[in-house]
C-alpha positions, 0 to 999 in steps of 0.5 A, spaced: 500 500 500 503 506 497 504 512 503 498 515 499 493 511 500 494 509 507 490 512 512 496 515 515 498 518 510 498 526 514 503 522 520 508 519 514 508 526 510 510 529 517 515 524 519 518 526 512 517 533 513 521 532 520 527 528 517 527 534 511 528 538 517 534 535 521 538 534 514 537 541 512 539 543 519 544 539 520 547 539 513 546 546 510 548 548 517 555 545 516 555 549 509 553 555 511 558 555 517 564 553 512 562 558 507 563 563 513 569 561 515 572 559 509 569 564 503 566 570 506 571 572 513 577 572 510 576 577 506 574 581 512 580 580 517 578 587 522 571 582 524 573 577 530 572 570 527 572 566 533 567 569 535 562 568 529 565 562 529 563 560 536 556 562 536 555 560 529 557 554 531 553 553 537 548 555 534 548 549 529 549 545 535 542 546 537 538 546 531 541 540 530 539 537 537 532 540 537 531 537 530 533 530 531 530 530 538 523 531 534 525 527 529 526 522 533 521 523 537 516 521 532 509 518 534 507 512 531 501 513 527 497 507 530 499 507 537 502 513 538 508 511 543 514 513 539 515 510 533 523 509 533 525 508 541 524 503 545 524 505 553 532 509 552 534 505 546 533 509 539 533 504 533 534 511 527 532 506 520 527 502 524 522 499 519 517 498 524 514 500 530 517 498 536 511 497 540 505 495 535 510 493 529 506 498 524 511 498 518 514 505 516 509 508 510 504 505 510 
């Protein structure tokens, strides 16, 4: 059954949109920062790039941690308990629910 057609189908695109969310974070994030540092800075020695460098950078860290903390703390759309962690175990590329064994998507 394809992810449109289920009716889960709002949940699954929520849990898409979730992960979406942490890769662009985490990754364009890690871009940006580089291009920062390593294209624009440069060009401009009077600003203190430490600085910028640090609070870019934890910055980063915590987009990063708040979007995987919601990604990983998708509810089932069955059962509602969290799809990808058992009580402090967290299984990332779970194929099923861990508490009622929904498969992913469908």
């Amino acid at each position: 059954m394809a992810a449109q057609d289920s009716i889960y189908a709002r949940q699954w695109r929520d849990r898409r949109a979730r992960r979406l969310w942490f890769y662009g974070v985490w990754i364009g994030g890690f871009a940006v920062l580089a291009l920062l540092m390593f294209g624009v800075l440069p060009h401009f020695p009077q600003i203190p790039a430490g600085a910028i460098f640090v609070v870019l950078g934890l910055t980063w860290l915590a987009g990063s941690f708040f979007a995987g903390m919601r990604l990983q703390r998708f509810p089932c759309p069955r059962c509602g308990r969290s799809y990808f962690m058992t009580s402090l175990i967290y299984f990332p590329f779970a194929r099923q629910c861990r508490h009622c064994g929904l498969p992913r998507d469908e």
